[in-house]
N, C-alpha and C positions, 0 to 999 in steps of 0.2 A: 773911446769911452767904454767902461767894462759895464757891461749888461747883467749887473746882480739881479736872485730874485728878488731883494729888498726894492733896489730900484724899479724892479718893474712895479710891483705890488703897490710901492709908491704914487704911479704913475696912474694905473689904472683907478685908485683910490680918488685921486686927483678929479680923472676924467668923468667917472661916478657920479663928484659932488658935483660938477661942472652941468653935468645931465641932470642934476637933483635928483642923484641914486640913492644918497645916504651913503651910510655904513655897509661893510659888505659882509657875507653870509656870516665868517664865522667870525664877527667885529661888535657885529650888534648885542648892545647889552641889553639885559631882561627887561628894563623900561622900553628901550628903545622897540625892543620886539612886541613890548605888549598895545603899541601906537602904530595898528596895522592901518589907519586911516591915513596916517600922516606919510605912509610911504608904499599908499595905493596906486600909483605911478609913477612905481621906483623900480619896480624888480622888470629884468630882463626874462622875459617868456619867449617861448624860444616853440617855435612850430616842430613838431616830429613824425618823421617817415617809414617808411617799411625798412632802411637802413636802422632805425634806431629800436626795432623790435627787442635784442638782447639787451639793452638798457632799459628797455620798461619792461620786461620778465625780470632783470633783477632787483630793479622797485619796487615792484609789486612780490616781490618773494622775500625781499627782505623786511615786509611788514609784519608783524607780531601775528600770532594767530587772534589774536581780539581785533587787532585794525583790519585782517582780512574779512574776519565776521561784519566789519562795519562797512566795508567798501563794496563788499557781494551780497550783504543778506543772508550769508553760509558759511558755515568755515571751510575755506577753501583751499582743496591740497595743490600740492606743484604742479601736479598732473591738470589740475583743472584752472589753476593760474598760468598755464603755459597753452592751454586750448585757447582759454581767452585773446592770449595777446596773439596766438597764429591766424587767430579769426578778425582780428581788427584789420577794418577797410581801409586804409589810409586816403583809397579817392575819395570814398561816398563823407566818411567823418570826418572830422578834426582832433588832431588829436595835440596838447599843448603840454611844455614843461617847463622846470624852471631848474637852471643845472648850480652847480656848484663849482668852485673853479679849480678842482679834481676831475672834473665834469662827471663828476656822480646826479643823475635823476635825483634831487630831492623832495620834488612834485610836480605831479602830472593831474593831467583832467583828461577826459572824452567827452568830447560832445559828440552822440550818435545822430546819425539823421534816419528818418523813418523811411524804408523803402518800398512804400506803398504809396501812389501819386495821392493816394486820399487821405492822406496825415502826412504832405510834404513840408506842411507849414508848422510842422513838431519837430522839435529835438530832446534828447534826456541825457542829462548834464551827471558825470561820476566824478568825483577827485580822490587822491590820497596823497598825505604828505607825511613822511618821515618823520617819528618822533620825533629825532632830533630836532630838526629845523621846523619844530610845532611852537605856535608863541608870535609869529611873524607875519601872519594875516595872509599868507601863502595860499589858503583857500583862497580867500574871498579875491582875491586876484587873478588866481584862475578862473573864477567864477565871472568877473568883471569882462575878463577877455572874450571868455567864450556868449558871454553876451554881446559883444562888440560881433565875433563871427557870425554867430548865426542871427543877428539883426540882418550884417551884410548878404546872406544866403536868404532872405526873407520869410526867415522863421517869426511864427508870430506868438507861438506858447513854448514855455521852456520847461520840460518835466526834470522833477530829481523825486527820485524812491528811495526813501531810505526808513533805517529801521528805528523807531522811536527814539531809542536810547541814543543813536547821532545827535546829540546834542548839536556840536560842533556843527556839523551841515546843516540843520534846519536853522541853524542860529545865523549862520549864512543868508540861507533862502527868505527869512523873517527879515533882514536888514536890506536884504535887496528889493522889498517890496513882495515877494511873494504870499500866494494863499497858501496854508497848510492844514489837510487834512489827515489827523488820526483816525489808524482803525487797529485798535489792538497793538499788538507790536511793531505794527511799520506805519508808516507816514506818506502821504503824499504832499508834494509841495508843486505848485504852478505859477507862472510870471509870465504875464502877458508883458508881449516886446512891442515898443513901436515901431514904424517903419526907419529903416536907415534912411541917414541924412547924408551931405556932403562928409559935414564934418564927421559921420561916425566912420564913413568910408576913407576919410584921409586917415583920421586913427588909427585904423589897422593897419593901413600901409606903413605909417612910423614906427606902430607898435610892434611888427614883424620884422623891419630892418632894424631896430634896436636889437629887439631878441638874437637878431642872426649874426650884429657885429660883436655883440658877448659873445656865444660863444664860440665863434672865430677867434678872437684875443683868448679868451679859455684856453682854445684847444692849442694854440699858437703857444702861449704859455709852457703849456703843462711838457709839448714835444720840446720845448729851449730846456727846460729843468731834466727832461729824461735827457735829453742830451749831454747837458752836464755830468748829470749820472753816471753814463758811460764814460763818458772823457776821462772821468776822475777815476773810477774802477780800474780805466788803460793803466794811466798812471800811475797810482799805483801799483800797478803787475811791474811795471816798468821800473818802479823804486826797485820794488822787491828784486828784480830780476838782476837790476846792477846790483843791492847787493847783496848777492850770493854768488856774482862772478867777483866780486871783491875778496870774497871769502875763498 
């Protein structure tokens, strides 16, 4: 049986709806994207390690200087988006994303945990996600998850700082139940978490083998298509080569 990528793309589309994925990234039309409710437990999140450090430096570098002004509170240069991400703990925090099946980062979050045993039960929640793939309720899903984590870590308040004009993220934090306090130009937003239950701890456990078997088929993918790639490159050389001993 010849393994096109049509077929596969097919396939995986298949197993999606099967999962109640939906549509997939670059499939979803503009309605479809703006019903980020209806496919609040569809997207594959996918847990990230200190393996994945130059994939989230070039997330976060590839954001507009307006979206970095909105993700740090500053506009921030390479030099200070690339301190950031060498400084990310991978034991102490969580850090979460959602790929694309190029396996391009098209959103991530942090969730920080506090390293003072006396604010153990804080975390403070960042995201940013790709213009492109803005429209798709990508926030608020990472946002969902890392509530799901740090409930299971028995976090019991969830800070996000951001700067007034984030519409976008406090509009998040306001639909998740959060407080939001203005002062001037930035904002604070707090959500008290209840305590985890069974069920929110088998959730993550689903919700982390989900994430992990995307992007395994991703990545599974993407090396069958570079594969190809090269085959067909050979071959080429190889047409060409007969002929010009033809010649």
């Amino acid at each position: 049986m010849l393994l096109t990528k049509d077929w596969l793309l097919a396939s995986w589309d298949i197993g999606r709806r099967f999962w109640g994925a939906g549509p997939t990234d670059e499939q979803a039309s503009p309605t479809q994207r703006g019903k980020s409710k209806m496919a609040s437990a569809s997207v594959p999140i996918r847990s990230l390690a200190a393996q994945h450090r130059e994939r989230i430096a070039a997330h976060l570098m590839s954001l507009s200087p307006e979206d970095r002004y909105l993700r740090f509170g500053y506009p921030a240069s390479d030099g200070q988006v690339r301190r950031y991400v060498d400084q990310i703990d991978f034991d102490r925090d969580e850090v979460i994303g959602v790929f694309n099946r190029r396996l391009e980062l098209i959103a991530m979050a942090h969730v920080a945990y506090a390293t003072d045993d006396e604010f153990k039960s804080c975390a403070e929640f960042g995201v940013s996600v790709l213009s492109k793939a803005r429209g798709r309720g990508y926030g608020a899903q990472l946002f969902d998850r890392a509530v799901m984590l740090a409930r299971s870590r028995d976090v019991k308040m969830m800070f996000i700082h951001a700067l007034s004009e984030n519409t976008a993220m406090l509009r998040i934090a306001r639909n998740a139940g959060a407080t939001v306090h203005r002062d001037g130009s930035e904002s604070e937003a707090y959500l008290e978490l209840p305590p985890a239950s069974f069920d929110t701890r088998m959730s993550k456990i689903v919700a982390v083998q989900f994430g992990e078997m995307d992007y395994q088929f991703k990545k599974q993918a993407k090396q069958f298509w570079d594969f190809l790639g090269n085959v067909q490159e050979i071959r080429q050389g190889v047409r060409e080569g007969r002929h010009q001993a033809a010649e």
